[in-house]
N, C-alpha and C positions, 0 to 999 in steps of 0.2 A: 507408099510409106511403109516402110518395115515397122513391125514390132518392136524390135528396138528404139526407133523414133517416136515410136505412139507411147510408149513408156516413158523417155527420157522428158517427151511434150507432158503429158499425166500430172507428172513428179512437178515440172516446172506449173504449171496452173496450180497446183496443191500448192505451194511452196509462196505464191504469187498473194492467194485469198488468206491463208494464213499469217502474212505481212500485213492484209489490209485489215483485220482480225485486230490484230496488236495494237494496229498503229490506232485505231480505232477508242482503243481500252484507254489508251493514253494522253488522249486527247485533253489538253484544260488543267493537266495537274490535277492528282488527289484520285486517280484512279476512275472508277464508274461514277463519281459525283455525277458529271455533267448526264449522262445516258441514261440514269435511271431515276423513277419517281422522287420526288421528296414523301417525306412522312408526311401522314396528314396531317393538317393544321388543328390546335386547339387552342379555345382564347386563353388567353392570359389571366392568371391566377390575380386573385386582390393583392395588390401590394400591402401588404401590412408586417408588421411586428414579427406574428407568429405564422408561419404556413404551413400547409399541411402537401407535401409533394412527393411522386414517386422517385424514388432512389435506385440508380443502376451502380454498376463498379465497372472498370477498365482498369488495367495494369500497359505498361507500355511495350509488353513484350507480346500482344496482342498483332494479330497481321495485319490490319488497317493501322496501327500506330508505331510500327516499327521502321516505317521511313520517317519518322520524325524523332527517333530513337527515345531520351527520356528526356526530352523538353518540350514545355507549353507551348500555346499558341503565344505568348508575350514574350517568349525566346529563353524562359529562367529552366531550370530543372524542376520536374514534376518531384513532389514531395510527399510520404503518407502523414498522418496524421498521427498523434500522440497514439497509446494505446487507451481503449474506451474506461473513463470512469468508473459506470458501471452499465448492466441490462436492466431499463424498466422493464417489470413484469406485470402483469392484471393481476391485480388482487379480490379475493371476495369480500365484501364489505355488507354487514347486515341492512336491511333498510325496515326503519317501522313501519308497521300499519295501525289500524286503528287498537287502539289500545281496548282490550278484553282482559276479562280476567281468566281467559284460556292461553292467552300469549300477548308478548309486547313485541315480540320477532316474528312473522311467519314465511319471512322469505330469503334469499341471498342472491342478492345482484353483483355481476363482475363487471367493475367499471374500471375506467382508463385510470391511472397515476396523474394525482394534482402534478401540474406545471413547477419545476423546481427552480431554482437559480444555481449554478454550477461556478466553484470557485475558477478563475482566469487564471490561479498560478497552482502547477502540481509542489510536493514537498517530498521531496529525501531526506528521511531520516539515515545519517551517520550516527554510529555509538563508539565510540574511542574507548580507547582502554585506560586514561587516566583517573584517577579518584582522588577527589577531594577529600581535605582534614578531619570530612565527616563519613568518611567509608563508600562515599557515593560518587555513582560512575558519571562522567561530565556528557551531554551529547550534544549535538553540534546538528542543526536544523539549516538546509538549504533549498531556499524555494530560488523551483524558477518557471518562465513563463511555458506554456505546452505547445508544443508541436501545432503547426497552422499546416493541416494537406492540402492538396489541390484541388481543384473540383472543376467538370465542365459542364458548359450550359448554354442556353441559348441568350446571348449576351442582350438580347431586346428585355429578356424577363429580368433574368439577373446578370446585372454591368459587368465588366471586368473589375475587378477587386474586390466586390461585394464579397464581405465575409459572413458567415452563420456557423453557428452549431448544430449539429444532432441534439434533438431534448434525452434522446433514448440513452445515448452514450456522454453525453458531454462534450465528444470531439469538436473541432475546429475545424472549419476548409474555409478557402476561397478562394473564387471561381478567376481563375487565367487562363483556363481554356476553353472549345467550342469543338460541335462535332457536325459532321454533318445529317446525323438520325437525331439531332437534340433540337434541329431549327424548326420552329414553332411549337414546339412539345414543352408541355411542363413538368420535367425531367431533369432532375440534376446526375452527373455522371459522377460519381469519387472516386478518387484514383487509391489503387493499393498497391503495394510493393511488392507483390508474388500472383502469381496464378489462382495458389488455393486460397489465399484470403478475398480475393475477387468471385469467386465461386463460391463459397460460403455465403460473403453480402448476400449474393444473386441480385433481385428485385424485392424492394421492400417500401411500402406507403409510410415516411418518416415525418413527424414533426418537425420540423425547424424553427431556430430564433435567427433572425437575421440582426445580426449585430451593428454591421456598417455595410450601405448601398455604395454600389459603386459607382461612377461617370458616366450618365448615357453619352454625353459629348464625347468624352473621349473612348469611347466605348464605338464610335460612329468614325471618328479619328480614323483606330486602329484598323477597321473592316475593310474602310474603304478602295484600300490600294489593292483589295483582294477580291472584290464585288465582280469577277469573272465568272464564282463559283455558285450556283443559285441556290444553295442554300446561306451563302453569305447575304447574296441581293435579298430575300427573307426579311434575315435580323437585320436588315438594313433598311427596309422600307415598314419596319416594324417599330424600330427607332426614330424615323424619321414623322411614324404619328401616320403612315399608311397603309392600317391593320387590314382593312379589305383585299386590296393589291397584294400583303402579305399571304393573306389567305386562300388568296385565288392563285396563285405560285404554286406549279406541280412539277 
């Protein structure tokens, strides 16, 4: 066999393994889903009212969500959020001790911001240039309701549609999407409209008020046709009330 033939065979084996390579990556839809670990499992946060959970960001110009360009898993377009109310911040706040006639303060504790209630509709103030018989200028007040963003999650903990707020900001999301680093994790992802505002977010431990829960039933509905992918099979036997099986899923 000439060197020319031991080369052109080479090239052809190189050529051969790098097809099985690909074909490999591609297998199942959604990229390396199927081939590589799931995240670990962690249990399920208390359902209640107020939560306390870690917050990531993703934008859709991201390379794991750029074949799904800028829509959810529920097929609508990903949406950001209003801009935030405002930032709590920790405040110092005296605390007494025992009362002396050398001090009634001797210390200063930084604690967390009382729990607020955030008004549901933001206001535009317009000012017109008209004036009244009394020299005074007319203005003209238009509320309306704010921006709902999107958020993903692992739909066993929080349903599809399930809405909440930020306590920290005020903002709005509700969850219509799911990821596959978000299945069993107690993690919500929020979606933002740019790079650098997703970079910013970063990771952050958020309060939340969950305003409206969303459908496990139909939350089980939606999966189902897709339970190919194991971290769907997951939130799916997590919904289904088989948290163990869930957790034993690698």
């Amino acid at each position: 066999m000439t060197h020319t033939h031991l080369r052109t065979l080479a090239l052809l084996v190189l050529a051969a393994f790098i097809a099985i390579l690909l074909a490999a990556c591609e297998t199942g839809g959604g990229g390396s889903h199927i081939t590589r670990a799931l995240p670990a499992y962690e249990p399920p946060v208390a359902h209640s009212e107020f939560q306390s959970v870690r917050t990531t960001a993703y934008t859709h110009t991201e390379a794991d969500h750029t074949a799904y360009t800028n829509h959810n898993a529920l097929g609508g377009q990903l949406q950001a959020a209003s801009a935030p109310h405002r930032r709590a911040e920790l405040s110092p706040r005296a605390i007494p001790v025992a009362m002396t006639e050398q001090s009634d303060y001797q210390q200063i504790s930084y604690s967390a911001p009382r729990l607020e209630s955030f008004a549901l509709q933001t206001r535009t103030v317009t000012r017109t240039s008209k004036t009244t018989s009394r020299g005074k200028k007319a203005v003209a007040v238009k509320s309306k309701a704010p921006k709902i963003g999107s958020a993903a999650a692992d739909w066993s903990r929080w349903p599809a549609g399930t809405t909440f707020r930020l306590v920290s900001t005020g903002q709005m999301y509700r969850i219509d999407d799911y990821g596959w680093a978000l299945s069993g994790r107690n993690t919500i992802d929020l979606y933002m409209a740019t790079p650098h505002e997703m970079n910013t977010w970063g990771a952050r431990q958020e309060p939340i008020q969950v305003l409206h829960w969303g459908d496990r039933q139909e939350s089980l509905r939606l999966l189902q046709p897709h339970q190919s992918s194991r971290h769907i099979q997951r939130m799916l036997l997590e919904l289904e009330g088989r948290e163990p099986e869930a957790a034993a899923l690698h």
